[in-house]
C-alpha positions in Angstrom: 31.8 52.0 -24.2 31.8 54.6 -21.1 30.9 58.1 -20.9 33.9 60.0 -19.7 31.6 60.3 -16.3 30.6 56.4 -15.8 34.8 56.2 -16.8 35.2 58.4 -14.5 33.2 56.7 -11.6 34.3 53.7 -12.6 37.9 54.4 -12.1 37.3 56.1 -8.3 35.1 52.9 -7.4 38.3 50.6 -8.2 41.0 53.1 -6.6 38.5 52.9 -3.5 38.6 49.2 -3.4 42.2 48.8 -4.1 42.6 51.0 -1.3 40.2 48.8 1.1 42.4 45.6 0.3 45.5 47.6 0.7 44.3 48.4 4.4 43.1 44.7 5.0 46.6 43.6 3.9 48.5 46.2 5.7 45.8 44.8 8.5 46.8 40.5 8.0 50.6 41.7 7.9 51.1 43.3 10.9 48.7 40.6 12.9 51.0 37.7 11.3 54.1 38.9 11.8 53.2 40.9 15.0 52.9 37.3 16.4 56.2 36.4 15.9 57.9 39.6 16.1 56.0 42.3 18.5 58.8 44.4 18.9 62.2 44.9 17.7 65.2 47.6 19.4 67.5 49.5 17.1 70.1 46.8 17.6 68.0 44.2 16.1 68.0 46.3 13.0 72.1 47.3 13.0 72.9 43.1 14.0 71.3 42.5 10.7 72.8 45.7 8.9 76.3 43.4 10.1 75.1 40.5 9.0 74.2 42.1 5.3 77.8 43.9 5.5 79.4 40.6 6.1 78.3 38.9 4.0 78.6 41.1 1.2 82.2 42.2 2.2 83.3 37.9 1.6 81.2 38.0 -1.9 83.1 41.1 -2.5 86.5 39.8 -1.7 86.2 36.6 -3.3 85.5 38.8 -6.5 88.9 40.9 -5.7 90.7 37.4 -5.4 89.1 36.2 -8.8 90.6 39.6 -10.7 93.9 38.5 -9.3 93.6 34.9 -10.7 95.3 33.6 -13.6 92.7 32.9 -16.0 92.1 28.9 -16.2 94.6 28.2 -13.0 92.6 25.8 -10.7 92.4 28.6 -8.1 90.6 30.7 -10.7 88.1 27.8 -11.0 87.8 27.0 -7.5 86.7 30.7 -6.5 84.2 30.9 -10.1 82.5 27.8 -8.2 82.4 29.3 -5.0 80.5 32.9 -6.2 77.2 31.5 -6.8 77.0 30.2 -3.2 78.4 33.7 -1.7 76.0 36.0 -3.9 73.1 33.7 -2.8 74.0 34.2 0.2 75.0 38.0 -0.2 71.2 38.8 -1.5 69.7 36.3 1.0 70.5 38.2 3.6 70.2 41.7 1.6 66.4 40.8 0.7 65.5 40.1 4.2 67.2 43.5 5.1 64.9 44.9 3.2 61.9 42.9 4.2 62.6 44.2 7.2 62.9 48.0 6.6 59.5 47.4 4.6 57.7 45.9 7.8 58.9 48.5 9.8 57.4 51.6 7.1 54.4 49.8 7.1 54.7 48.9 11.0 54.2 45.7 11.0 56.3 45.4 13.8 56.9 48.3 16.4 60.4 49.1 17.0 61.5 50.2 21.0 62.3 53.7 20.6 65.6 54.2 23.2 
């Protein structure tokens, strides 16, 4: 196998070039989505914060409804069908949320600072 040196060397060389592609991509991000979206304001950022809070305030309370529900009553049903749709759309707008705070660390976008 390797010497603990060539290990060694071997390891550095791949941390270097994981490293150079992690620059590249942090590169193509910010150039792709910079096109799109070249600036944001701190509003931009709380709308969505709403937006998140909304919608996982009606998952939430469709989840309080169902604990009230008689087991097996149709409205018990009804609201079991209905949870999929609102969690879905819950972590939808969650995971963008947090797309979002992600291209902001990485500044992919630039935020106006007011």
């Amino acid at each position: 196998m390797f010497a603990d040196d060539d290990e060694d060397a071997l390891l550095k060389r791949h941390r270097y070039v994981l490293q150079e592609i992690e620059r590249e991509i942090r590169k193509i991000n910010r150039e792709v989505i910079h096109r799109d979206i070249a600036r944001i304001e701190r509003s931009d950022i709380t709308d969505l914060a709403r937006v998140v809070a909304e919608h996982r305030a009606r998952y939430l309370q469709a989840g309080m409804r169902l604990a009230k529900a008689s087991v097996g009553s149709p409205e018990e049903q009804e609201m079991v069908r209905a949870l999929p749709d609102l969690r879905r759309e819950f972590e939808s707008t969650r995971d963008v949320f947090a797309a979002l705070e992600r291209a902001i660390e990485q500044a992919y976008v630039d935020i106006e600072l007011r």
